[in-house]
C-alpha positions as a Markdown table, in Angstrom:
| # | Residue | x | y | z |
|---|---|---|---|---|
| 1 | Unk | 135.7 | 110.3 | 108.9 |
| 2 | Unk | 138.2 | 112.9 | 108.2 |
| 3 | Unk | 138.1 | 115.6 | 105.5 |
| 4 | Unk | 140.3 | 114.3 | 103.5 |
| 5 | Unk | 138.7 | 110.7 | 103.2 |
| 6 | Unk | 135.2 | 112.5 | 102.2 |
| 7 | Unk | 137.3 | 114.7 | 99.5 |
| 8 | Unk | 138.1 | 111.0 | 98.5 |
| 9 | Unk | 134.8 | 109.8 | 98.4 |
| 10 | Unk | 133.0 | 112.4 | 96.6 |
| 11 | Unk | 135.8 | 112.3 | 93.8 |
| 12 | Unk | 135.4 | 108.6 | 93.2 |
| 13 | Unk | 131.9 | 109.6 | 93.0 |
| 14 | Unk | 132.3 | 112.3 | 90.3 |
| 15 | Unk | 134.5 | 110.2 | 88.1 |
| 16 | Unk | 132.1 | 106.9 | 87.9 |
| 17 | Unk | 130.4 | 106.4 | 84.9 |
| 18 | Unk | 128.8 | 103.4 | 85.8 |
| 19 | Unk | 125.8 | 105.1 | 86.8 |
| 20 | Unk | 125.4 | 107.1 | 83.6 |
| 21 | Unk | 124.4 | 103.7 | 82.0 |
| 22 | Unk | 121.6 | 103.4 | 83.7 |
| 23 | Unk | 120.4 | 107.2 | 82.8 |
| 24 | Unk | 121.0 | 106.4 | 79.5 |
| 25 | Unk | 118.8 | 103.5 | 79.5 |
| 26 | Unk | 115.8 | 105.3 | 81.2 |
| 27 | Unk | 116.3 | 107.9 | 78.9 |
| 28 | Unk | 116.0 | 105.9 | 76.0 |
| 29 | Unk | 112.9 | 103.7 | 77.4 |
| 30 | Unk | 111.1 | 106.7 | 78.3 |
| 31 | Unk | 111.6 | 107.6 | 73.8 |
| 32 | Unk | 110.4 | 104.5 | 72.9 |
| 33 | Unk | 107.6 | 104.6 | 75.4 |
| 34 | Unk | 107.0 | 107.6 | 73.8 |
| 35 | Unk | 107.1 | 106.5 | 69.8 |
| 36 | Unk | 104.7 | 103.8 | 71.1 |
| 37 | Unk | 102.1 | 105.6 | 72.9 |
| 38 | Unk | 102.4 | 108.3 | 69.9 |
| 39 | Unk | 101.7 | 105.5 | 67.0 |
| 40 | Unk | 99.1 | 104.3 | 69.1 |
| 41 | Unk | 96.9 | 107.4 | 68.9 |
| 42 | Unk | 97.3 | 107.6 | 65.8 |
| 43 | Unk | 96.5 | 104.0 | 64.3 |
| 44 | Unk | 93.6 | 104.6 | 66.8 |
| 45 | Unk | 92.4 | 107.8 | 65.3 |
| 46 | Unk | 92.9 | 106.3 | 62.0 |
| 47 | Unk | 91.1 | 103.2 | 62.9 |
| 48 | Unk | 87.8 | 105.2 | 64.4 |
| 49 | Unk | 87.8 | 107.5 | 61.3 |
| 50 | Unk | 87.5 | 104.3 | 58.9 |
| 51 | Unk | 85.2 | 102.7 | 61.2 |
| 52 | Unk | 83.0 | 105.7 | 61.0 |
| 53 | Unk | 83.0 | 105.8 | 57.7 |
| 54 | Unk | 82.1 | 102.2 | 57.5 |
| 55 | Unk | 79.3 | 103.4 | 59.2 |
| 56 | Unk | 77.9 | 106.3 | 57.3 |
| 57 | Unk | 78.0 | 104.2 | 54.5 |
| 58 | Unk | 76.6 | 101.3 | 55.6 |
| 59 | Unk | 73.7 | 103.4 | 57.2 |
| 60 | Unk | 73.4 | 106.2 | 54.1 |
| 61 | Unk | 73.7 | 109.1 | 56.3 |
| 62 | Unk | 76.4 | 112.0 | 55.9 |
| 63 | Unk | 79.2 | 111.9 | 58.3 |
């Protein structure tokens, strides 16, 4: 392969877009992955404090 073919090659390269779809994609998975695993820790935090306080008043002690 001669210089000038690899000059050729590594343009194409440069100017295709096609594989900036596929970043974008993983980018946005990896935010939604995200908003899930943040909502839930919190519905799970919220859902231990009620429990908990199901309990302390089920049971009459201070929590």
């Amino acid at each position: 392969m001669n210089l000038q073919a690899i000059k050729s090659s590594v343009m194409k390269f440069m100017k295709d877009e096609e594989g900036l779809t596929i970043v974008e994609y993983a980018v946005a998975g990896g935010l939604i992955t995200l908003g899930a695993v943040v909502a839930f820790v919190t519905l799970g935090t919220n859902v231990n404090t009620a429990i908990t306080s199901l309990g302390c008043a089920v049971t009459g002690t201070p929590c």
